[in-house]
C-alpha positions in Angstrom: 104.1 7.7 -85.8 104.0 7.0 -82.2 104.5 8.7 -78.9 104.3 7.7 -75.2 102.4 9.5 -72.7 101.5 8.5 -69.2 98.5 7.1 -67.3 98.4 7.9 -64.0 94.9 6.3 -62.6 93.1 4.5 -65.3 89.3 3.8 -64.4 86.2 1.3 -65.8 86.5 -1.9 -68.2 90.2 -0.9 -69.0 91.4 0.3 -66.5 95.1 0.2 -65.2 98.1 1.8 -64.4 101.2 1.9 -66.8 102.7 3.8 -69.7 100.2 4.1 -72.8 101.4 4.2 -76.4 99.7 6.0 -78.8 99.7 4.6 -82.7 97.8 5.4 -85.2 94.9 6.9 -82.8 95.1 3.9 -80.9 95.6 3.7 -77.1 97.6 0.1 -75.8 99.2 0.3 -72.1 102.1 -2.3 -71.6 104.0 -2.4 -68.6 107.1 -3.9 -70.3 108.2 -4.1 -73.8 107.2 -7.7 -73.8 103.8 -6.5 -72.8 104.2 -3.6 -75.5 104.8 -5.7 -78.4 101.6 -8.1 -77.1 99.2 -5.2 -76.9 100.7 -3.4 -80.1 99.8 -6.9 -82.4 96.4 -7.5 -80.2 95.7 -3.5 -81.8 96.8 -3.9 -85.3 94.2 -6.4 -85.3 91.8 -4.4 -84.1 92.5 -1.4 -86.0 92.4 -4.3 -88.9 88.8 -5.5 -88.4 87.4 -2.3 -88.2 87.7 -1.8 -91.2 85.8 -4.3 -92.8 82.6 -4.8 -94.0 80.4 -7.4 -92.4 79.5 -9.1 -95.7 83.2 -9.0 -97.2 84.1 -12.8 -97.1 87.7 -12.0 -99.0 88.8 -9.2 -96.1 88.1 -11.5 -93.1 90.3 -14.3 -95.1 92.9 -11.8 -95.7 92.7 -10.6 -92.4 93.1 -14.2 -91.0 95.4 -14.9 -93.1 97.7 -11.8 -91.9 97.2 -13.4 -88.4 98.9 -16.6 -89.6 101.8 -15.4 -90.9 102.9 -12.5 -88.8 101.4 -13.8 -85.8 101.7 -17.8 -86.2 102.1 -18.4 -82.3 99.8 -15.8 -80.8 96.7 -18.2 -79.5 94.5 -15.4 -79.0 95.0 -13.8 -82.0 94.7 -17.2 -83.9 91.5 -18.0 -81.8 90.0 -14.6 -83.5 90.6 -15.4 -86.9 89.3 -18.9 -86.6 86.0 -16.8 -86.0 86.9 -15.0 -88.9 87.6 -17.4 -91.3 84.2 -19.4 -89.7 82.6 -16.1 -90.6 83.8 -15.6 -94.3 82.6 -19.1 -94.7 79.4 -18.2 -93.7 79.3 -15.8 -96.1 81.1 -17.6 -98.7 80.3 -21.3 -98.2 82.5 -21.8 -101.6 85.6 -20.0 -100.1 88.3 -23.0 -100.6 91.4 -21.1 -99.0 89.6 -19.8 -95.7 88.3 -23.4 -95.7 91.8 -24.4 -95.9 93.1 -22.2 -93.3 90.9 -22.8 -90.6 92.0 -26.4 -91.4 95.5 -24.9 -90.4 94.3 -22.6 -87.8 92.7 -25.0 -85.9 95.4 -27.0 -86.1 98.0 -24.5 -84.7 95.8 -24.1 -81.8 95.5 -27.4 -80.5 99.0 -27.9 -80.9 100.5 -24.7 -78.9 97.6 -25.6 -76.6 98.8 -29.4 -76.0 102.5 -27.9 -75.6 101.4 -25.3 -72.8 99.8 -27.9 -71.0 102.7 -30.4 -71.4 104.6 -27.5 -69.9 102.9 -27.8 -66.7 101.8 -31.4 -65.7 100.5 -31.5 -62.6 98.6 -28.1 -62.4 94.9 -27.7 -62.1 94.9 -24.5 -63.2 97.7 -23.5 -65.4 100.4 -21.4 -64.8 100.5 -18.3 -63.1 96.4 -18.6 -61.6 96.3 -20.7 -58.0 93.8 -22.8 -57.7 92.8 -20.3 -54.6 91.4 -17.8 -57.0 89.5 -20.7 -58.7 85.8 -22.4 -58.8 86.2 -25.9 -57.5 85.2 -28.7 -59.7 81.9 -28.8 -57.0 81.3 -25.6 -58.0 81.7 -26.1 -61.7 79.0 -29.5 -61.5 76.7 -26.9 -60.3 77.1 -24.4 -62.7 76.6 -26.7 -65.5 73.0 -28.1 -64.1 71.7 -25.1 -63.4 72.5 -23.7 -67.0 71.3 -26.8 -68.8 68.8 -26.5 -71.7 67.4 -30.5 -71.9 66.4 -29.4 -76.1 70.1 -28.1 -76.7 72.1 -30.3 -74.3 70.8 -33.5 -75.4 74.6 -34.8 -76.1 76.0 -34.2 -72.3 77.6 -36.7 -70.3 74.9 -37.5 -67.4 75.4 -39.3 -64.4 73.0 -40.1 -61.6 74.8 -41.0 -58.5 74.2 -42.4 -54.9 70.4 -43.8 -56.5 69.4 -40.5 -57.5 66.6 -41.9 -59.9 65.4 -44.3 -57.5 65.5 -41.7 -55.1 63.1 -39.4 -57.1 61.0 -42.3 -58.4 60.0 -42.5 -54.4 59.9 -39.1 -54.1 57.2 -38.9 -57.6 55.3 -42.4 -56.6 51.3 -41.0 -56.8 52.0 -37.7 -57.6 49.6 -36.2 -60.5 52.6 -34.7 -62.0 53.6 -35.9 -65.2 51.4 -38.9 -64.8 53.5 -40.5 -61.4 49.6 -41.7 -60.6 49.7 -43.7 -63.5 50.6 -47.4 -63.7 53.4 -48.3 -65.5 55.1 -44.4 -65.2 58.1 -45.7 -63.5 59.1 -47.9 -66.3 58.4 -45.5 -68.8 60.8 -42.9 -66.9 63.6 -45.2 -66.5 63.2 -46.1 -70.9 63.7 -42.3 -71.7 67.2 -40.9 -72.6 69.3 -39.5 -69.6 68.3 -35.8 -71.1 64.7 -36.5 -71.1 65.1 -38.2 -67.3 66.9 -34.8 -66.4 65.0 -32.4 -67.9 61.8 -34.1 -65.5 63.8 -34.0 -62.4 64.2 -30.2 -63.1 61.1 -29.4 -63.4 59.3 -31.1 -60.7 62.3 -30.7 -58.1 63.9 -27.7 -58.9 65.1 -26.8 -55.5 65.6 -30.5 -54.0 69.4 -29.5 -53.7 70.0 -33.1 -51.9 68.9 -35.2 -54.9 70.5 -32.2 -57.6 74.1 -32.3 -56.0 73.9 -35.8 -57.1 73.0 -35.4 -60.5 76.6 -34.5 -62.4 77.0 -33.5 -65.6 80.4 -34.7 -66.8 80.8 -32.7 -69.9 80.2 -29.0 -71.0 76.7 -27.8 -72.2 75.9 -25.7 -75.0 76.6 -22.5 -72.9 80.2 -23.5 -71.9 81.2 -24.8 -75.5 79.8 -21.4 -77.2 81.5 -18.9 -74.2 84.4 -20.9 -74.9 84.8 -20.2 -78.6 82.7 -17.2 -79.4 82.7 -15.0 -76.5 86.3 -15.6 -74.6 88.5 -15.1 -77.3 86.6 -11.1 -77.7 87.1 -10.7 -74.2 90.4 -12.3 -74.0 92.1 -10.1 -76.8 90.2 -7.0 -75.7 90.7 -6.4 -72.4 91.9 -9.9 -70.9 95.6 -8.8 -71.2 98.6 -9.1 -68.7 97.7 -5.0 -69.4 94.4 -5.0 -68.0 92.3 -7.4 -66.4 94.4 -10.3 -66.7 97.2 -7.8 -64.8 98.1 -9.1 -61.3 95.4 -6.7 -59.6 92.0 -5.8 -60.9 91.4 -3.1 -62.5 88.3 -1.2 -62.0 87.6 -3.5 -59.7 87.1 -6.7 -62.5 90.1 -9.3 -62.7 89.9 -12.0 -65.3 92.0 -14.9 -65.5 93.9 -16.2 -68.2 96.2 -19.4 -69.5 97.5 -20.4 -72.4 95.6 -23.2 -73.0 92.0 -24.6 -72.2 91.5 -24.8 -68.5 87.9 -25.6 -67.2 88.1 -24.1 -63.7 89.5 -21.2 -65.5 87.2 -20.9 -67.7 84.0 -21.2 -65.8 85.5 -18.7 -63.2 85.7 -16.1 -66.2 82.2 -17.0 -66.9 81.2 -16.2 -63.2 83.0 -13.4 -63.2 81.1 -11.9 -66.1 78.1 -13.0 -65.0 77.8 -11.7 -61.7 80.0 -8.5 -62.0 78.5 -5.1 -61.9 79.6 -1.6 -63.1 77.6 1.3 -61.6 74.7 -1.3 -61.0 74.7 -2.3 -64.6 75.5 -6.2 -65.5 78.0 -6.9 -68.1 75.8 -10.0 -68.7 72.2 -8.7 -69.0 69.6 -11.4 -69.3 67.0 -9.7 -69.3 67.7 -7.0 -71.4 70.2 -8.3 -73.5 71.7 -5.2 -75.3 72.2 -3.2 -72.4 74.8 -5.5 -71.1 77.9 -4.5 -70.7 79.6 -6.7 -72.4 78.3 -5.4 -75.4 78.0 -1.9 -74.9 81.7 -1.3 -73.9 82.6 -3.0 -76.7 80.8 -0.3 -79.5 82.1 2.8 -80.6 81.7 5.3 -78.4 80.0 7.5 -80.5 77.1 4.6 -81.1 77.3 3.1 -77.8 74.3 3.7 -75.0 76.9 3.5 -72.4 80.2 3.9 -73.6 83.6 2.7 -72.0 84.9 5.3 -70.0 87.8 6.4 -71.7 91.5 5.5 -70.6 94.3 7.8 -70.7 92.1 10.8 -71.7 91.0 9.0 -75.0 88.3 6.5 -76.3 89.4 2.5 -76.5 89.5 0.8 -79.7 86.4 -0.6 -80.1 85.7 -4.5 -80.2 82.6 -4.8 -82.7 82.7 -2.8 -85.6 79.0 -2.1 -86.1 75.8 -3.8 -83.9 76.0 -6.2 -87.3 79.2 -7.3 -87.0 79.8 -10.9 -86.4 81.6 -11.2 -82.9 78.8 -8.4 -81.8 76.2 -10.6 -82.9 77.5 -13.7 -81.8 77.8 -12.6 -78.0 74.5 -11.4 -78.2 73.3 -14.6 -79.3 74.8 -16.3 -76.7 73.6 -14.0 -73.9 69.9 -14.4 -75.1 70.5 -17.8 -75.5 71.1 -18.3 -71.2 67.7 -17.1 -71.0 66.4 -14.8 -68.1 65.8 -12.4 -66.7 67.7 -13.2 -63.9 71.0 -15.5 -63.6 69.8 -19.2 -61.5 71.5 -19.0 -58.2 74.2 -21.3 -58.5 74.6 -22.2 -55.2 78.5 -22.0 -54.9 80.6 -22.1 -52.4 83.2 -19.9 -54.2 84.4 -16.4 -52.1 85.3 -13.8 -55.1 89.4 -12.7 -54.5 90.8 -9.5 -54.8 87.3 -7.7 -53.3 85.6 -8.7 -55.9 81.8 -8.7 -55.3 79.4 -10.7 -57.3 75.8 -11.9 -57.4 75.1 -15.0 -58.4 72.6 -15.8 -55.9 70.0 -15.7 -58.8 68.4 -12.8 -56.8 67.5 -9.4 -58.4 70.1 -7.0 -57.0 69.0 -5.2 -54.3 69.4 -0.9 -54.7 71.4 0.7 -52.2 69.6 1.2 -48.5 69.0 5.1 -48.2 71.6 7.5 -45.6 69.6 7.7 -42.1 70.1 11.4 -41.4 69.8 12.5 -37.2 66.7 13.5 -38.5 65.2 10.3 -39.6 66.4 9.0 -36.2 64.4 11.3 -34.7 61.4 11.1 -36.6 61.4 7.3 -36.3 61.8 7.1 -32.1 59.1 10.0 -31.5 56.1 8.9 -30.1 
């Protein structure tokens, strides 16, 4: 049974303002029926998952297998129980029907994902985000060098322009550094993979932003790809709605951005977003120490969570991980230790957060609040 009761100020991860349906214990908001019905599907899968065990490989098929046929157009929803089925497969290696309906799955995405695009030729962003609110693709280059991993990103696109290489072959010429006093150093460096050439220029001119901003990395590291497909779609179906932080303000302050289809400036804006956000001083991406991020902490239970989501409308949310050992828990904390630390690099962008939105991504620890200069202090300070 459901009933209706109204939110007048929601605050924290969730927050908004709407109507909020109860069902079954769980809270959605929707600010139309359209919205309803989204949020009301997103839950039943929630409600769903929690109830399985991490180690049942036959519950995460059924449960994908729910998603297909009641929900064969929702790309969120079919984005989740691709992890799934990726997950009972884990489990089950042998499992030839989730093997055969990620086949499907996969399929289904890229096609309602080509048909969104095809629906809007000619936009950079996607419908219903301006390019205003956006990274530029500048800002994106920069991103993706400063979060590349040379062991792990070894398959990149790299391209050296204006005579980078040449450039920082002068620059090297004599230096003890990785042998530039040698003979014959030069033509080594120029025989080694574009990843091994990179990975040198980074560590002996790490802040040489003239010869960097002409190094471009064409195509998605490790980070990107694994945000993308592991970490996103959580987000996305938790709190990424049109109800919440996908709405046309932010709520608590956080706005996410969302599309139908793959977008990179959207994407890597969402990454930012997460990255450099804070809640009461605390990151929801914690390099440093990794399960005190936000990210997963508001995503727990509340009764197991360190620092629990406040609660909206008077009750708790519906949790996004089941346990600490379930998979999408353990895959986002994979990914956050594997960006390394303790602090974000500063990016160097050129990219004003909208909607008041403050972030740091200056690759600086944040700075704590400068103390209230009483009359007193004033005083004190100018006697002689």
């Amino acid at each position: 049974m459901s009933k209706v009761i109204s939110v007048i100020r929601g605050r924290g991860f969730l927050a908004t303002m709407a109507m909020a349906v109860v069902f079954a214990g769980v809270i959605f908001l929707s600010l139309s029926q359209a919205g309803a019905a989204d949020a009301q599907a997103k839950n039943a899968y929630l409600e769903r998952r929690s109830k399985i065990q991490t180690t049942d490989a036959d519950a995460l098929y059924k449960l994908a297998r729910w998603v297909w046929q009641k929900h064969p157009n929702d790309v969120d929803l079919l984005k989740n129980a691709k992890m799934d089925l990726r997950e009972a497969m884990k489990i089950a290696p042998g499992h030839s029907r989730a093997k055969l309906l990620l086949r499907r799955v996969v399929a289904k995405i890229k096609i309602i994902e080509s048909k969104a695009a095809a629906a809007s030729p000619g936009r950079a962003s996607g419908p219903g985000v301006s390019d205003k609110y956006l990274l530029s693709h500048r800002d994106i280059l920069w991103i993706r060098l400063m979060e590349y991993k040379p062991e792990r990103d070894k398959r990149v696109s790299i391209k050296f322009t204006n005579r980078a290489l040449k450039r920082y072959c002068d620059s090297m010429r004599g230096s003890v550094e990785d042998n530039w006093d040698k003979i014959g150093k030069e033509k080594q460096f120029y025989k080694m993979p574009p990843w091994k050439r990179l990975a040198e220029i980074l560590r002996n001119r790490p802040d040489d932003i003239e010869l960097l901003q002409d190094i471009h990395i064409t195509r998605d590291p490790r980070f990107m790809v694994e945000f993308r497909s592991k970490v996103w779609p959580v987000v996305k179906l938790q709190c990424g709605n049109a109800n919440c932080h996908g709405g046309p303000k932010p709520a608590g302050g956080l706005k996410l951005f969302t599309t139908a289809s793959k977008n990179e400036k959207v994407d890597y804006t969402n990454f930012i977003i997460l990255s450099g956000f804070r809640k009461g001083g605390r990151a929801i991406i914690d390099r440093q120490k990794v399960e005190d991020s936000l990210l997963l902490q508001y995503g727990l239970n509340a009764k197991v969570s360190k620092r629990p989501h406040p609660q909206v409308g008077g009750a708790d949310i519906r949790p996004a991980f089941m346990s600490t050992r379930s998979a999408p828990y353990r895959n986002i904390r994979r990914w956050i230790t594997s960006l390394e630390g303790p602090m974000a690099p500063n990016y160097r962008l050129t990219y004003k957060p909208p909607f008041g939105m403050k972030l740091n991504t200056s690759g600086l620890p944040d700075m704590p609040p400068e103390p209230v200069e009483t009359k007193n202090d004033e005083s004190t300070t100018n006697s002689p």
